[in-house]
Every structure is written in structure tokens, then in C-alpha cells.
C-alpha positions as a Markdown table, in Angstrom:
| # | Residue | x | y | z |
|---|---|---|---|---|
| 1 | Unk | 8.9 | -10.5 | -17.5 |
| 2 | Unk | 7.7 | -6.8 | -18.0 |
| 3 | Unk | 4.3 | -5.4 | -18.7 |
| 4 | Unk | 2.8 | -5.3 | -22.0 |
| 5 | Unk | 2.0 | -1.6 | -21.3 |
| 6 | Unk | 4.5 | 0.9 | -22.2 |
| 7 | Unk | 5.0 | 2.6 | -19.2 |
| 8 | Unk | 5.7 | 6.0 | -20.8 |
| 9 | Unk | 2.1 | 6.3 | -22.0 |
| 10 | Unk | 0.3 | 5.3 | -18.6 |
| 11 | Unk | 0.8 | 7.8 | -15.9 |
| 12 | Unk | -2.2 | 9.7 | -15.2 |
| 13 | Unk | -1.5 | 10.7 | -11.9 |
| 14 | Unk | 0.4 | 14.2 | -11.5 |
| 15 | Unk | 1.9 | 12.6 | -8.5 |
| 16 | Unk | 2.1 | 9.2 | -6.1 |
| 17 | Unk | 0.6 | 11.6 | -3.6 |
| 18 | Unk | -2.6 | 12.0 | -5.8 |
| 19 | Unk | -3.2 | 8.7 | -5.1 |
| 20 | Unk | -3.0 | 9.5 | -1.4 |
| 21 | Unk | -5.4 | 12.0 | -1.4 |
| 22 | Unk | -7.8 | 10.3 | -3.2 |
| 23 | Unk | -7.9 | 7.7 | 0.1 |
| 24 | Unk | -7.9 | 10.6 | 2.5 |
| 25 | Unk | -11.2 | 12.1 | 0.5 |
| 26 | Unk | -13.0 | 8.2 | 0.6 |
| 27 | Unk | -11.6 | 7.2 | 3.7 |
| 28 | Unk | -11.8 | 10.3 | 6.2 |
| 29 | Unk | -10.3 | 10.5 | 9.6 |
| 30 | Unk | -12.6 | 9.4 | 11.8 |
| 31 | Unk | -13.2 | 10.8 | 15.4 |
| 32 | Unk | -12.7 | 9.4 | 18.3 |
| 33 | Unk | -15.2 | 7.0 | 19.5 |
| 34 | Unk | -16.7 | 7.4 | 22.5 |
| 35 | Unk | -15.3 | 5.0 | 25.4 |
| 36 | Unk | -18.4 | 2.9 | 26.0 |
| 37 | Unk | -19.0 | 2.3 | 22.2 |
| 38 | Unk | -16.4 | 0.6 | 20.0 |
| 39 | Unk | -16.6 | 0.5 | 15.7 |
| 40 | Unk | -16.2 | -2.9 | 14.3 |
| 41 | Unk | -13.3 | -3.8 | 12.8 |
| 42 | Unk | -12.7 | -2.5 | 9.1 |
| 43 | Unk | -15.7 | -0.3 | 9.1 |
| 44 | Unk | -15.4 | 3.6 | 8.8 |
| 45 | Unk | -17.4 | 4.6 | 12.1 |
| 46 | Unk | -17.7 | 8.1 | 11.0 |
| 47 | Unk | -19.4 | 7.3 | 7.8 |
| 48 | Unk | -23.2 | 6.6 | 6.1 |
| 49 | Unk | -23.9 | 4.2 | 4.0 |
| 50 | Unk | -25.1 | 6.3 | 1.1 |
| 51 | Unk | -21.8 | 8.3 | 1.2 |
| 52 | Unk | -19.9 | 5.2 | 0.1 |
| 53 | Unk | -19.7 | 5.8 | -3.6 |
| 54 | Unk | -19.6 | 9.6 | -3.2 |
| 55 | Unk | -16.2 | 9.4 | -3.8 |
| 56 | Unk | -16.5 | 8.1 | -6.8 |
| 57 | Unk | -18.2 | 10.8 | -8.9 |
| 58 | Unk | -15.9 | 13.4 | -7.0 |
| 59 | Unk | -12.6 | 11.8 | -8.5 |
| 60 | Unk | -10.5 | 13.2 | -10.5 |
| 61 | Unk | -10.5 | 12.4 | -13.8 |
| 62 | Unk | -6.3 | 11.6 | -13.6 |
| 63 | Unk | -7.7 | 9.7 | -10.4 |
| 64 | Unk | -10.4 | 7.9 | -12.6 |
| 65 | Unk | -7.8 | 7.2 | -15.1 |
| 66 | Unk | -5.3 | 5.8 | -12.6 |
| 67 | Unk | -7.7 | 3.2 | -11.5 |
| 68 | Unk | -8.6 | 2.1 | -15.3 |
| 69 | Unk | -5.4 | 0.9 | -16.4 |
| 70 | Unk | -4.9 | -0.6 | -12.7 |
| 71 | Unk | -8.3 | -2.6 | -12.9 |
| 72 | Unk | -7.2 | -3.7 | -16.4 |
| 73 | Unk | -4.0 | -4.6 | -16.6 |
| 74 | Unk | -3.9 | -6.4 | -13.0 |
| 75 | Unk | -4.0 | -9.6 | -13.5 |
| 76 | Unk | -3.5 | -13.0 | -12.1 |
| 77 | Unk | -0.8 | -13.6 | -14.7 |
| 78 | Unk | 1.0 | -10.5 | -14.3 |
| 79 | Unk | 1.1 | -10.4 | -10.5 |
| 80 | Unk | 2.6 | -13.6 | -10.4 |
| 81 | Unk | 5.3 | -12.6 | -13.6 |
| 82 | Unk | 6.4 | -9.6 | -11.4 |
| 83 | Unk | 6.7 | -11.5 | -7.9 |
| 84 | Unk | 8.6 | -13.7 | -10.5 |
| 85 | Unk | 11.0 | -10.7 | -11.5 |
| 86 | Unk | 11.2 | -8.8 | -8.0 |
| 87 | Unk | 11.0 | -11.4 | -5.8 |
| 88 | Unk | 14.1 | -12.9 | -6.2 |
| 89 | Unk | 15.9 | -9.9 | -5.1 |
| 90 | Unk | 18.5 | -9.7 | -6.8 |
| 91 | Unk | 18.8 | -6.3 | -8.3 |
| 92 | Unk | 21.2 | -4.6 | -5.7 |
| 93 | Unk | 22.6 | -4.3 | -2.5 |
| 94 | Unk | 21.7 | -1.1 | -0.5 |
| 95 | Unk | 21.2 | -0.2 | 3.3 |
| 96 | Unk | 17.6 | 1.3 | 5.0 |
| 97 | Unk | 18.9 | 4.6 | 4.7 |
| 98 | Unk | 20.6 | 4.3 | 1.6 |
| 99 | Unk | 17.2 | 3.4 | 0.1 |
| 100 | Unk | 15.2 | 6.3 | 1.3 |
| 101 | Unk | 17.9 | 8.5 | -0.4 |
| 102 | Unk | 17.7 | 6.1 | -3.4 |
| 103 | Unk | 14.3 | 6.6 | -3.5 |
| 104 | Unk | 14.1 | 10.4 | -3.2 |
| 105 | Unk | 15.5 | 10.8 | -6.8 |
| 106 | Unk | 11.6 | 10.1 | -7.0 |
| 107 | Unk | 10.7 | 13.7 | -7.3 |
| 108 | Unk | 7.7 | 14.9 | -9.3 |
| 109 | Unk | 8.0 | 18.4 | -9.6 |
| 110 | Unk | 4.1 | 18.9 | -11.2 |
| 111 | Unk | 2.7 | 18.1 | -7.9 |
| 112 | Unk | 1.2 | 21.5 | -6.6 |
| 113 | Unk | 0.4 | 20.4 | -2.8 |
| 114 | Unk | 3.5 | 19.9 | -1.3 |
| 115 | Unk | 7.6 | 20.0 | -2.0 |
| 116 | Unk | 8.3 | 17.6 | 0.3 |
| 117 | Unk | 10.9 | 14.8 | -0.8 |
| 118 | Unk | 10.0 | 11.2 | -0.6 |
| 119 | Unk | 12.3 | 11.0 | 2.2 |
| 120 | Unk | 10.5 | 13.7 | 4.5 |
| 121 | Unk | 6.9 | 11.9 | 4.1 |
| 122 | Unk | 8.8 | 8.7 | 4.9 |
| 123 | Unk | 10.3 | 10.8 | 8.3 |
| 124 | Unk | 6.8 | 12.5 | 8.4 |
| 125 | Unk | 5.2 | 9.3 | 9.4 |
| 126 | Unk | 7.6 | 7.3 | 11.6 |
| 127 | Unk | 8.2 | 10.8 | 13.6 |
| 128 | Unk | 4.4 | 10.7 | 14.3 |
| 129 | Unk | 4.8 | 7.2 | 15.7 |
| 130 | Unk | 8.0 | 8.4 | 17.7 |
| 131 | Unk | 5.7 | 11.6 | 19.3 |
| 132 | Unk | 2.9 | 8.8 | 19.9 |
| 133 | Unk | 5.7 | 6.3 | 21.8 |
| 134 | Unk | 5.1 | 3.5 | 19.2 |
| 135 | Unk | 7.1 | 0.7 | 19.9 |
| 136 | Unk | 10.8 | 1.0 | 18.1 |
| 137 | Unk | 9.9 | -1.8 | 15.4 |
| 138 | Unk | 6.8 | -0.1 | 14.5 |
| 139 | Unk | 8.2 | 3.2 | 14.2 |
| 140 | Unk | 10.7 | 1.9 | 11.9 |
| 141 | Unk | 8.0 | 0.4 | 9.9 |
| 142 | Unk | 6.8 | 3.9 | 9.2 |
| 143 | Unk | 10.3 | 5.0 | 7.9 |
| 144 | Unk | 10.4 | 2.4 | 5.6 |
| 145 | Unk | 6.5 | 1.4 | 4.1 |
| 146 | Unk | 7.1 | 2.8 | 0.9 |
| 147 | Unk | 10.4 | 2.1 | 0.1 |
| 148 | Unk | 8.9 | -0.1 | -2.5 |
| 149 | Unk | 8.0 | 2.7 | -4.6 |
| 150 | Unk | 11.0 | 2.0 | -5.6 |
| 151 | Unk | 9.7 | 0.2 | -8.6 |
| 152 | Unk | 9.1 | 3.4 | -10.6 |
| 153 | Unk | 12.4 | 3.8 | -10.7 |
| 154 | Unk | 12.9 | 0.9 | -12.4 |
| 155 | Unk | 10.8 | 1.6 | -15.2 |
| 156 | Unk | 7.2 | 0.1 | -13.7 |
| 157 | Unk | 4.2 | 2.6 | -14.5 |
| 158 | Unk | 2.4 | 3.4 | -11.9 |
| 159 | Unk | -0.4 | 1.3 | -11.8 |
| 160 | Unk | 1.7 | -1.6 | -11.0 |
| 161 | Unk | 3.5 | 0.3 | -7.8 |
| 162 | Unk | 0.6 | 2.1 | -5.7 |
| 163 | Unk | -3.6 | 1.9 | -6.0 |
| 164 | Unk | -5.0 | 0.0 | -3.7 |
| 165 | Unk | -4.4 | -3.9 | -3.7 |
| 166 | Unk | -6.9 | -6.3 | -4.4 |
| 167 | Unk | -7.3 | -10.4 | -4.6 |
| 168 | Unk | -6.4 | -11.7 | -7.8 |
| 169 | Unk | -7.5 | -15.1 | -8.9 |
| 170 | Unk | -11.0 | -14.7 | -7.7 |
| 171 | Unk | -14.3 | -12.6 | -7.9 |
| 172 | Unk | -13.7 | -8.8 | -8.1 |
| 173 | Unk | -15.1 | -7.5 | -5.0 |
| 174 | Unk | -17.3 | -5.0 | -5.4 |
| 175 | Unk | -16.1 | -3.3 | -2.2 |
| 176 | Unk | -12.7 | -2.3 | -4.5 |
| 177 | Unk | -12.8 | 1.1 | -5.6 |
| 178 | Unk | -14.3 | 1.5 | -9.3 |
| 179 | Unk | -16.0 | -2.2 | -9.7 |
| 180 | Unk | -17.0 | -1.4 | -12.8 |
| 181 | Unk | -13.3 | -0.7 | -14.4 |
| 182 | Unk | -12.6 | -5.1 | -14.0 |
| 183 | Unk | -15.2 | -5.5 | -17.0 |
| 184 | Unk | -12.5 | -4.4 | -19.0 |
| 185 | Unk | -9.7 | -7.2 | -17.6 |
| 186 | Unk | -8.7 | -10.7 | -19.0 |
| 187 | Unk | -9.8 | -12.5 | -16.2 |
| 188 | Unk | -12.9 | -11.3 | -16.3 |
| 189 | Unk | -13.5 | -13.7 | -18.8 |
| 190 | Unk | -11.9 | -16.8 | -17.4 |
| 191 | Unk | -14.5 | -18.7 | -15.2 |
| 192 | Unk | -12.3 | -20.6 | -12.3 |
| 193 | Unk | -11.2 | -16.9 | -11.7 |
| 194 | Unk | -15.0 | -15.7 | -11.5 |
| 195 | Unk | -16.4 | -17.6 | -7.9 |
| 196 | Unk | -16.3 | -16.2 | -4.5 |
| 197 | Unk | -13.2 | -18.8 | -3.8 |
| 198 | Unk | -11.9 | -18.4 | -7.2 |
| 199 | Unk | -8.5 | -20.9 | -7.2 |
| 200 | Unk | -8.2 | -20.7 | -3.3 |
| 201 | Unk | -9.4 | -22.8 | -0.3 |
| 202 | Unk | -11.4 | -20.6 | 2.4 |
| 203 | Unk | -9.3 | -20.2 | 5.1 |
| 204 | Unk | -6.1 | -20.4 | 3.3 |
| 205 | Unk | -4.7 | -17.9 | 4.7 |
| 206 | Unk | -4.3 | -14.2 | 3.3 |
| 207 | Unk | -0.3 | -15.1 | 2.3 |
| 208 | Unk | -1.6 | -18.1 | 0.1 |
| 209 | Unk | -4.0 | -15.1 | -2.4 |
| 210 | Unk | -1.8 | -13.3 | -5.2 |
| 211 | Unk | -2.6 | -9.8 | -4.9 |
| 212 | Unk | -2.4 | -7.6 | -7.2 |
| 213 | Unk | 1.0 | -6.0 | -7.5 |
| 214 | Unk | 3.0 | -3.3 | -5.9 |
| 215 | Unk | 5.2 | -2.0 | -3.8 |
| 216 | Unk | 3.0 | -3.3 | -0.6 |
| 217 | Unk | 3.9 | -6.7 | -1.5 |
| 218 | Unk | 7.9 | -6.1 | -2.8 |
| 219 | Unk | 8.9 | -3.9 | 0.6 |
| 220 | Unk | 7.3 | -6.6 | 2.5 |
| 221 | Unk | 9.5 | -9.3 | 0.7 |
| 222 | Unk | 12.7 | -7.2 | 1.3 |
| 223 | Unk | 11.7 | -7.0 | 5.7 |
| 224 | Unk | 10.3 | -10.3 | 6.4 |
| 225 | Unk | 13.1 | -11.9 | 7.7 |
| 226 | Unk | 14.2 | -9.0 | 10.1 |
| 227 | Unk | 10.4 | -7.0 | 12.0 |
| 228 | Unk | 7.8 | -8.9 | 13.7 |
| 229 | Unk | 4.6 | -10.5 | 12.1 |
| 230 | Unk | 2.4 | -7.3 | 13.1 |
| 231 | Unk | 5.2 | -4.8 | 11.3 |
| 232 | Unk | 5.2 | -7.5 | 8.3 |
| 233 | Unk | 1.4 | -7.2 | 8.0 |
| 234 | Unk | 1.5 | -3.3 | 8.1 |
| 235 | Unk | 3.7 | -3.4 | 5.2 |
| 236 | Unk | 2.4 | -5.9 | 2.8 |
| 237 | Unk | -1.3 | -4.8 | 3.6 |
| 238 | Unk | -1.6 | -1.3 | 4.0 |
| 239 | Unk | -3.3 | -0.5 | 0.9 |
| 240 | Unk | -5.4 | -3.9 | 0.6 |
| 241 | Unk | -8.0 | -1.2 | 1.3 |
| 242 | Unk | -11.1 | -3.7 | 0.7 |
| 243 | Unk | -9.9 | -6.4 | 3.2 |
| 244 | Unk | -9.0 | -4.0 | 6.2 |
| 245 | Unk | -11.5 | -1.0 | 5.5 |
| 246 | Unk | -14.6 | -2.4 | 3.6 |
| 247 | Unk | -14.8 | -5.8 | 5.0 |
| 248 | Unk | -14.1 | -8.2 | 1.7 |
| 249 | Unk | -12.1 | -11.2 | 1.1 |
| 250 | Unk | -12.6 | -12.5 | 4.5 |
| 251 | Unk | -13.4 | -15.8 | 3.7 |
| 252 | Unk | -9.4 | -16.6 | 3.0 |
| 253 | Unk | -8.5 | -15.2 | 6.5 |
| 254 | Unk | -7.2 | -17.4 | 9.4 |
| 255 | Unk | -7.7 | -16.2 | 12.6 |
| 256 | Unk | -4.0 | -15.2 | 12.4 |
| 257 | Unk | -5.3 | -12.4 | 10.0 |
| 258 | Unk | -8.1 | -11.2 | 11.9 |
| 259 | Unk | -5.8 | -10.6 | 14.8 |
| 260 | Unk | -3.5 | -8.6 | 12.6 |
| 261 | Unk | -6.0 | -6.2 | 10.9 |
| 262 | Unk | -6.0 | -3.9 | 14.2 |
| 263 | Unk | -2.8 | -2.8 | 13.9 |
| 264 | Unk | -3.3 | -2.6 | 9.9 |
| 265 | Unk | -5.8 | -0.5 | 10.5 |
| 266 | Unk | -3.8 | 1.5 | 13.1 |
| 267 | Unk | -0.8 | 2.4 | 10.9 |
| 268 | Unk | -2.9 | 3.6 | 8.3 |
| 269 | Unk | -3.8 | 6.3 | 10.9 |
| 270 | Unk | -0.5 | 7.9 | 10.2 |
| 271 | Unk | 0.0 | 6.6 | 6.6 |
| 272 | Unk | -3.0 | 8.9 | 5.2 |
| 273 | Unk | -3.2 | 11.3 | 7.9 |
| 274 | Unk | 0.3 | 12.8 | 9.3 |
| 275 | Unk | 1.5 | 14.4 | 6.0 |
| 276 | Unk | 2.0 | 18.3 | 6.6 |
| 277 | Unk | 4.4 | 21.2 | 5.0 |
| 278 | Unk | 6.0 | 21.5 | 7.3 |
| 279 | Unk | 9.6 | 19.8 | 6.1 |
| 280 | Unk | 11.2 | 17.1 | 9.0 |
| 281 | Unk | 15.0 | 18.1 | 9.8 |
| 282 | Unk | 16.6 | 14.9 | 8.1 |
| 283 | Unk | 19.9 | 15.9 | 9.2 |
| 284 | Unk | 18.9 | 16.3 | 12.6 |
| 285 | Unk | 17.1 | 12.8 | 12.4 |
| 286 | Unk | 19.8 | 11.0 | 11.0 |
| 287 | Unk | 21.4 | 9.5 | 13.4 |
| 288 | Unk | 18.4 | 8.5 | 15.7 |
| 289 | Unk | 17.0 | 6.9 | 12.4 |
| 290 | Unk | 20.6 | 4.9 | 11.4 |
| 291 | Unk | 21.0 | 3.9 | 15.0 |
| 292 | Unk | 17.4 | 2.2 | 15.1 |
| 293 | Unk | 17.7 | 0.5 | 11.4 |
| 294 | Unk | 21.1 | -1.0 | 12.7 |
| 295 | Unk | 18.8 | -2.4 | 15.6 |
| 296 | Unk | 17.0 | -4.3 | 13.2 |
| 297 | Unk | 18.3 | -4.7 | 9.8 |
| 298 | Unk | 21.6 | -5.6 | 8.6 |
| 299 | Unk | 24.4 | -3.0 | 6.9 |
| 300 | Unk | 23.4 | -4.0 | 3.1 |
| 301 | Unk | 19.7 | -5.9 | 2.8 |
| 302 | Unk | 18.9 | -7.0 | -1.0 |
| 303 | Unk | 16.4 | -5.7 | -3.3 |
């Protein structure tokens, strides 16, 4: 099942990377806390509470845009259609490195900030891991956490591959970026959808919620059976934004979830922040990077 949207007509974004940048401007880096005092998990230490919705009036308008047709069209209905379509994995056989070349015929040449291919950023952020002696899985979670972009390559628009995730089947939290853009979707209007619990049980568990959909939730589906649970969770909920940075949705958490928002939260240190100019020498890396995908993942994984 596709999406009702032709894809052709919804991409307001000059580039993925806009997207990016939009988090880095909402979500700054924050500095280092100082040893005796500690920031509570999922809050941005560095920032005040009236500088929350700055970011909003600040967006672009391709930014604002973006986040229309994502609030929209994400549904209930059409995140569980595409985990229908994707899911299966049955579109081809490729290896990890294979993919990242794959995926670098992604290449957006309207995007003024950097000329970097997909397959550098990908490098950018598991080399930062490898200068930071990351442990080998996690480092090779970095390589590969947006492999599922993927998708646009296969004809999704990009509201249904990036944006930052949310729980479907439930209340719109306020604490997602542009509340006021879900007035405008179908299941806005559909009352089981429109309680705190919406369809769920509390404490079901943050694998039992349909999130909206993208390429968090297919790059997860293609690695779960070969990294560790805290690798698993980086991928499939590094942009669910509102869970690990704002503090929503946690009455579906176990205390499985809670444990693995920490390290959420840590490799989105180097998701937003470790992008530079300065190209990665892929040749060069090669061969440490095939040698630690062989460590892991099979010859050929399915997609």
C-alpha cells in the first residue's frame, strides 16, 4: 500500500540535512555538567523554559512546511500500511557496505551547507564514536542509522522517511514539534485515538505503540536480529525526539525503556553534532569498516 500523497509534489525540504539542522537549532549541544550536579534524563540542561517554542517562529518556512504534511498525513492507518509494505523485507538482497553506497545515489545537489555524500555523514558519525573508544557494536551503529533513508529511493516523500517520530494511536503530545499542525490529521477526529492511552495499555512497552513512520523504525527491522538491545534502541528511536528529549509518552515505557533512553540520548550526541566539511577518507576506511560489519552482520542481510 502507498501513500495517497503524490510524492513528487511534497518535498519542501532543500535537503534531509535541513531537517537536521532544524534539531541542532531546537536541541543545542549542551555543556558539560558539572560533576556534582547531574540533568535529568530527557531534559535539555542547557535550556529555559521560555526558549522552548523559540524554535518554532525561527523555522524555516521549507522547515514549517515539512512538518505540515508530516503531522497530516501520519497516521495510525498509514504507519501500520507501510510496516505492512517494508516490513516484510523482501525488496532485495544487499550487504552493510553495499547499502551505504546504495544509498549515496541520495545526493541533493540544492543543499548549500555541505557536499558531503550520504556515505561520509554515515562515516562522519561512527568515526567520532571510534576517536571516543565506543564499544565496536555501537560504533557500527553509527555507520549504519540512516541507512533507512533508503526509502526515498524507493519513491516515499519525505515526510514519511525523516521528521521526528511520534506515537500514533493516541493523544498528540503537545511536546512534538508544531502541535498545532495534528488539527489538520484524520485521527484527530476519531475519539479512541484522542485519550492519554489511546488503544494501548500503560506500560505496554514502547515496541507495542505504532510510531509514526520512517526510516528509524525500517533500519531497526533490517538489524534486530544481529546488535544488542542498546544498539537496537539507538536505531529505532533516535528521532522519537518527544519520548527521549521532552519527556512524553512515558506512560507506555517498561522499565526496560527507561534503562535504554541513556544511551538514546548518548548517540544523539554524535547524530546532530559531529557533522563537519571536512570529507572522511572512505577508501582509507574501508576496510576497518567491512572487517567490523563482517563481525556482526552476515554477507547479504535483506531489505
Amino acid at each position: 500500500m502507498s501513500s495517497n500523497v503524490n510524492p513528487a509534489s511534497a518535498q519542501p525540504l532543500a535537503s534531509l540535512d535541513e531537517w537536521e539542522d532544524f534539531l541542532k537549532d531546537k536541541y543545542p549541544e549542551p555543556a558539560p555538567a558539572p560533576a556534582r550536579s547531574k540533568p535529568a534524563v530527557g531534559v535539555a540542561p542547557d535550556k529555559q523554559k521560555e526558549e522552548f517554542r523559540v524554535y518554532e517562529a525561527e523555522a524555516r518556512p521549507t522547515v514549517r512546511e515539512f512538518y505540515r504534511l508530516n503531522h497530516t498525513h501520519q497516521t495510525h492507518d498509514f504507519a501500520v500500511a507501510k510496516r505492512r509494505e517494508y516490513l516484510g523485507l523482501n525488496r532485495m538482497s544487499m550487504g552493510i557496505w553495499e547499502a551505504m553506497e546504495y544509498l549515496n545515489q541520495l545526493v541533493d545537489d540544492s543543499d548549500p551547507d555541505t557536499d558531503l555524500s550520504q556515505l561520509q555523514h554515515l562515516l562522519q558519525t561512527a568515526e567520532a564514536m571510534r576517536r571516543d573508544s565506543q564499544p565496536r557494536w555501537m560504533i557500527l551503529t553509527g555507520l549504519i542509522h540512516d541507512l533507512g533513508k533508503i526509502l526515498c529511493l524507493w519513491g516515499e516523500p519525505q515526510w514519511a522517511v525523516v521528521g521526528d517520530t511520534f506515537a500514533t494511536g493516541c493523544a498528540f503530545s503537545d511536546k512534538n514539534v508544531f502541535p498545532q499542525f495534528f488539527a489538520a490529521n484524520p485521527d484527530s477526529q476519531i475519539a479512541r485515538f484522542q485519550t492519554p492511552n489511546g488503544i494501548y495499555e500503560p506500560g505496554c512497552g514502547l515496541d507495542k505503540v505504532v510510531l509514526s513512520w520512517g526510516h528509524d523504525e525500517y533500519i531497526y527491522h533490517v538489524a534486530k536480529d544481529y546488535l544488542p538491545a542498546e544498539g537496537l534502541a539507538m536505531l529505532r528511536y533516535h528521532s522519537f525526539y518527544p519520548w527521549h528529549r521532552e519527556g512524553a509518552y512515558d506512560q507506555f515505557c517498561t522499565p526496560a525503556d527507561r534503562e535504554l533512553m541513556p544511551w538514546v540520548l548518548k548517540f544523539n550526541t554524535y547524530d546532530l553534532y559531529t557533522k563537519s566539511h571536512e570529507a572522511p577518507d572512505v577508501k582509507a576506511l574501508k576496510p576497518y569498516y567491512e572487517e567490523l560489519i563482517r563481525e556482526f552482520f552476515p554477507e547479504k542481510v535483506r531489505w
